[in-house]
ZANU-278852 format. One line per 3 residues: their letters; for each residue x, y, z of N, C-alpha, C. Coordinates in pm, whole numbers, plus 50000, padded with zeros to 5 digits. Layout:
<rs>
A	X/Y/Z/X/Y/Z/X/Y/Z  ...
</rs>
This chain:
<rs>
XXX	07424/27977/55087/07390/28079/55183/07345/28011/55313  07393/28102/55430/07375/28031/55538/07232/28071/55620  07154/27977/55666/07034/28047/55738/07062/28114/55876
XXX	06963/28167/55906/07001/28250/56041/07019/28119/56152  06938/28030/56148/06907/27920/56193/07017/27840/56251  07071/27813/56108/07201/27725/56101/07349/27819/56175
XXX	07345/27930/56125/07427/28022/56183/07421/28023/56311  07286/28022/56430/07332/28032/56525/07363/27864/56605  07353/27786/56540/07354/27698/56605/07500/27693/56602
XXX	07564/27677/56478/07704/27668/56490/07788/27778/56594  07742/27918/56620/07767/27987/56729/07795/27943/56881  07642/27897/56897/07618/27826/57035/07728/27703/57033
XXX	07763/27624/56923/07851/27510/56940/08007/27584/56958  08022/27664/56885/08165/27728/56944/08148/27825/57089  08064/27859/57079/08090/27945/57220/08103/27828/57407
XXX	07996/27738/57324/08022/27602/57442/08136/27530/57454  08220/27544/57318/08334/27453/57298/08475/27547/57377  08487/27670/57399/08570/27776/57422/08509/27793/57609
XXX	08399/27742/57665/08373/27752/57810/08506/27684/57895  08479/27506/57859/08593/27426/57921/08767/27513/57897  08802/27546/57794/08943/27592/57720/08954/27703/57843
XXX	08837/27837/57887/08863/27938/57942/08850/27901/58095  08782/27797/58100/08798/27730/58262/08922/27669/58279  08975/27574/58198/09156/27557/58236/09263/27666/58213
XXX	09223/27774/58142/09321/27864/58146/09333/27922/58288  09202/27954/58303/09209/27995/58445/09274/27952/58575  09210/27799/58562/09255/27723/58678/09426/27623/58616
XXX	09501/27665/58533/09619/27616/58518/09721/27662/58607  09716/27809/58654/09808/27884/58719/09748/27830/58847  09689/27813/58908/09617/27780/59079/09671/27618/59051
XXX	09642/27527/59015/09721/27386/59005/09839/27319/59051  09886/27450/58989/10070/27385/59029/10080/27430/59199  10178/27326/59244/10216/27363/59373/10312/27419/59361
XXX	10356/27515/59319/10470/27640/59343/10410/27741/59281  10468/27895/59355/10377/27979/59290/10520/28094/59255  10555/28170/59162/10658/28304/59167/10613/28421/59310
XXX	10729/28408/59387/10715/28561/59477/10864/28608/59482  10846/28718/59503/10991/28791/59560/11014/28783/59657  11130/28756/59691/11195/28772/59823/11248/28925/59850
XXX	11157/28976/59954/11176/29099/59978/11319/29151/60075  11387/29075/60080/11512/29090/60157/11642/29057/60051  11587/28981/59915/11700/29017/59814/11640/29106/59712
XXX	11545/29136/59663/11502/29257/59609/11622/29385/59587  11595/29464/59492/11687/29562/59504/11609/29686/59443  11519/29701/59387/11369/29767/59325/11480/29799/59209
XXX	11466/29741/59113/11515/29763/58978/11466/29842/58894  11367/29800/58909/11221/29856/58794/11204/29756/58695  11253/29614/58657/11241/29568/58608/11074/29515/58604
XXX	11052/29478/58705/10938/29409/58770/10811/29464/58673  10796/29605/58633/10718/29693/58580/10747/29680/58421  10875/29632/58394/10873/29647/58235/10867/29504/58179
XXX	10933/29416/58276/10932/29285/58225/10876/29154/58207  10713/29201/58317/10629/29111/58302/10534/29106/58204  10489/28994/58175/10395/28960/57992/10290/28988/58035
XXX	10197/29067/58183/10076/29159/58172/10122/29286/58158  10031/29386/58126/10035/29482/58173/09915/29560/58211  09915/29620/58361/10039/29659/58417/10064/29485/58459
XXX	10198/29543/58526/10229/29398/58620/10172/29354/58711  10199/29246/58706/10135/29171/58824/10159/29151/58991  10284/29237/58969/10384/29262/59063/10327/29421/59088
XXX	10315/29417/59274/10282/29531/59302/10343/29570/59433  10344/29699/59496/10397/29754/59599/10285/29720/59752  10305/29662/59837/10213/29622/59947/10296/29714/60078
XXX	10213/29716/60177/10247/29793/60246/10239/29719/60381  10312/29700/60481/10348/29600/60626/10355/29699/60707  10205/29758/60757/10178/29852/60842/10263/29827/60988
XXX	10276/29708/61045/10337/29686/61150/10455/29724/61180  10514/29755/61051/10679/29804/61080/10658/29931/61043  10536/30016/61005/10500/30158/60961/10547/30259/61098
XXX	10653/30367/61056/10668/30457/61128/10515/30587/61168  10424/30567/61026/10306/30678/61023/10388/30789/61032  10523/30836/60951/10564/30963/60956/10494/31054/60923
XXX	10532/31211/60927/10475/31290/60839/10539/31316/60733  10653/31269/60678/10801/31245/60615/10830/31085/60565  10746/31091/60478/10772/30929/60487/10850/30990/60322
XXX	10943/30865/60339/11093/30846/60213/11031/30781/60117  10885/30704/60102/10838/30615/59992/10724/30724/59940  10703/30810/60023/10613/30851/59983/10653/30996/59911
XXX	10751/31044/59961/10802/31187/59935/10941/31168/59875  10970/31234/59758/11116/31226/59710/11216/31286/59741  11327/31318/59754/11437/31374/59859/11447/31531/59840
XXX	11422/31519/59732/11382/31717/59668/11282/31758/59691  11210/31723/59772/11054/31769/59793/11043/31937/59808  10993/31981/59741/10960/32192/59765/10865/32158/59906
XXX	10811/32103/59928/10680/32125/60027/10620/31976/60104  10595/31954/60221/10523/31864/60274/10354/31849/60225  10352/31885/60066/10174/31849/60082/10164/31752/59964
XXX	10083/31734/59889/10064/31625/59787/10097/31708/59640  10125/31814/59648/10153/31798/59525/10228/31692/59415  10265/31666/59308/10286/31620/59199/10412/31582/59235
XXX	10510/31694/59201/10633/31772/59187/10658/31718/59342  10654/31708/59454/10676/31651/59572/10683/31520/59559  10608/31424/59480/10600/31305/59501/10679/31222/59460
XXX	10700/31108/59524/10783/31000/59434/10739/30908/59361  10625/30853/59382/10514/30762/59271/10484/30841/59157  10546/30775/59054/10492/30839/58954/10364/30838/58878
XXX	10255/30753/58936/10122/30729/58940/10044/30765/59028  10102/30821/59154/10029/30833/59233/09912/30755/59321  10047/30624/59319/09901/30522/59344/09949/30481/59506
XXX	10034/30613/59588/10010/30587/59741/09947/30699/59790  09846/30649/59889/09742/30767/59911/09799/30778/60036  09775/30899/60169/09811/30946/60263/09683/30995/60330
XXX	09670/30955/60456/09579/30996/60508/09615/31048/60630  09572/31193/60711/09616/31217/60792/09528/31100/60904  09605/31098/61018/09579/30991/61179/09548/31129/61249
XXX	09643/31170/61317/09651/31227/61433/09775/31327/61371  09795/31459/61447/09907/31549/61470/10049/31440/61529  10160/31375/61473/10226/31422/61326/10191/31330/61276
XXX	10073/31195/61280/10074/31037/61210/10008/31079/61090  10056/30982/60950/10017/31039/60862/10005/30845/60838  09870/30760/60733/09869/30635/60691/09843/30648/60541
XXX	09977/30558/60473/09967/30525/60383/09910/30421/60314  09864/30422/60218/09768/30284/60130/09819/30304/59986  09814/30182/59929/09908/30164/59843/09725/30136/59749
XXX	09728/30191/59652/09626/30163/59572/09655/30079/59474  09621/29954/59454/09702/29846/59360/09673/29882/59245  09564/29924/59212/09506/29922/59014/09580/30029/59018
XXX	09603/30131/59044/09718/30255/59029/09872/30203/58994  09935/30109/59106/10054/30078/59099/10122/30014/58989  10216/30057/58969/10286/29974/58796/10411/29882/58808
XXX	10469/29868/58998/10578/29795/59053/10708/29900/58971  10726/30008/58997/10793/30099/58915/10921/30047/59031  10895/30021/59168/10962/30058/59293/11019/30113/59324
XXX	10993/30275/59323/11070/30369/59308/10995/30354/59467  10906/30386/59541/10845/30395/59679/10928/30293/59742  10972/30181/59724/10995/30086/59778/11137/30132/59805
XXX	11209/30156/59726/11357/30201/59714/11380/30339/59818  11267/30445/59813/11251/30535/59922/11285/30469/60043  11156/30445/60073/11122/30365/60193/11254/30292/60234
XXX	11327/30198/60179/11429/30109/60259/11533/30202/60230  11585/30302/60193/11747/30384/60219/11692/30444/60281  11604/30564/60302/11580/30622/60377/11459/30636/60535
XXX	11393/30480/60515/11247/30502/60615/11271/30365/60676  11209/30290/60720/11215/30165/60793/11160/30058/60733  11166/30037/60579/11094/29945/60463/11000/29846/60507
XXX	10886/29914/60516/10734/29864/60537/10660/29855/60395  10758/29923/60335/10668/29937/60173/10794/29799/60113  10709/29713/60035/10808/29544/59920/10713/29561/59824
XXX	10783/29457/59742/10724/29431/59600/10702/29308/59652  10565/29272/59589/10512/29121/59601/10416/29086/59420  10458/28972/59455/10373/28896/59304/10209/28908/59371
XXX	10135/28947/59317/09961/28967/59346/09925/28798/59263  09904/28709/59306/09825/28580/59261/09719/28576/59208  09623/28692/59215/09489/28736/59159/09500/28781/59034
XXX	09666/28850/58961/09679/28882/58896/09746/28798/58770  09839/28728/58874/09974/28618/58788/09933/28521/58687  09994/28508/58582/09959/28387/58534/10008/28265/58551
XXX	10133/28318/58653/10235/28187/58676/10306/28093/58568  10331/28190/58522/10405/28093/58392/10517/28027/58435  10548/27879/58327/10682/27784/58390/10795/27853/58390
XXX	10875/27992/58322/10986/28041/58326/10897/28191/58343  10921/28296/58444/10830/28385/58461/10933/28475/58431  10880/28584/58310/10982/28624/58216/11062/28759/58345
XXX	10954/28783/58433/11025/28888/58546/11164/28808/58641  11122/28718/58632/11283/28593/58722/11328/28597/58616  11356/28585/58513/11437/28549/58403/11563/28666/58401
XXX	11486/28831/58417/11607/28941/58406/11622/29005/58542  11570/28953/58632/11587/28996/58792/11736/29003/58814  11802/29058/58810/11956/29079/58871/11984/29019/59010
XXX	11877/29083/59133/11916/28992/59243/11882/28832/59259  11819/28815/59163/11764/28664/59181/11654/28638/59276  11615/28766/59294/11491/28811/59463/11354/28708/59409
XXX	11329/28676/59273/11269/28589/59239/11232/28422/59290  11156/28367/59371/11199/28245/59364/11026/28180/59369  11069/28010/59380/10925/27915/59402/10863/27921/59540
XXX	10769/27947/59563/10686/27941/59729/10553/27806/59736  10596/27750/59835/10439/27649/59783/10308/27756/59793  10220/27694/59706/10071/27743/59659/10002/27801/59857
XXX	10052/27692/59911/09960/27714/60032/10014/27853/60124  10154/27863/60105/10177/28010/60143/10266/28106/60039  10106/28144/59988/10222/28238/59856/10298/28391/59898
XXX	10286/28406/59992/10330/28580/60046/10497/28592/60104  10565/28649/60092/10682/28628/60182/10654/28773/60229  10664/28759/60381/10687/28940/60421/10800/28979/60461
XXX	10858/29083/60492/10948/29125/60540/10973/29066/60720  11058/29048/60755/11067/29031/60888/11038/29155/60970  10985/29208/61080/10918/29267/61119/11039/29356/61261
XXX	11066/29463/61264/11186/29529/61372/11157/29499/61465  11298/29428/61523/11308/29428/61653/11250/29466/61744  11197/29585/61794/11091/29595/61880/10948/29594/61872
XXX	10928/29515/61765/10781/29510/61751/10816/29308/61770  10864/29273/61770/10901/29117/61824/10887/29136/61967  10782/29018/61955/10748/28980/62157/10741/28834/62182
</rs>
């Protein structure tokens, strides 16, 4: 029989032994100098992104590049092409989580925010947005989230290959930004 004594000591020796193990797990993905991002100009919003990564949700999320933002009152990422009504209902929307919020600006500007813990990289907004709006809304890998694994099982079934290596020091790729917002 074991004493309480002896019991916790052997505790304290495993719980100290599992500190270092959960400090390199952590810091294994930050190490390497390449990190997984999408290239938001071969992208094609599959939906893969949402089913095929080993978190869940994914780690892959919808970001928003206000600079190329029209602030419609009609925005295509935000509203689905059947819409009954311009207001928030459900049944109007195209996120199926509801994880882009709308805020009115001004008479007709309307600003969108992409709520990340909501988002599931479904890219159904994203797919709006570029056929029909001026694609300010991409899918990007979140680094806070990634584990960066050596074969990242979302590149593995990516069809466009929009997948690729970025060095650690600039992990973001953005969209190039319209022509008249270049000076």
């Amino acid at each position: 029989m074991m004493l309480r004594r002896q019991f916790l000591q052997k505790l304290g020796a495993l719980l100290l032994a599992l500190i270092p193990l959960s400090l390199w797990r952590r810091q294994r993905g930050k190490s390497v100098g390449s990190l997984w991002q999408i290239d938001p100009d071969k992208c094609v919003q599959c939906g893969r992104c949402a089913k095929e990564c080993v978190l869940s949700p994914s780690a892959v999320k919808c970001v928003h590049q206000y600079a190329s933002c029209g602030y419609c009152e009609f925005c295509s990422g935000y509203y689905h092409g059947n819409y009954l009504k311009l207001d928030t209902a459900a049944e109007n929307l195209r996120c199926p989580v509801a994880a882009i919020k709308r805020t009115f600006v001004e008479d007709p500007y309307f600003e969108y925010r992409i709520d990340e813990e909501l988002c599931v990289a479904c890219g159904k907004c994203v797919k709006g947005c570029a056929d029909f709006g001026n694609g300010s809304l991409f899918l990007q890998v979140r680094h806070d989230r990634c584990l960066n694994c050596n074969q990242c099982s979302i590149a593995a079934h990516c069809p466009a290959d929009a997948f690729v290596r970025v060095p650690h020091d600039k992990p973001y790729i953005f969209k190039k930004p319209p022509l008249e917002l270049k000076k």
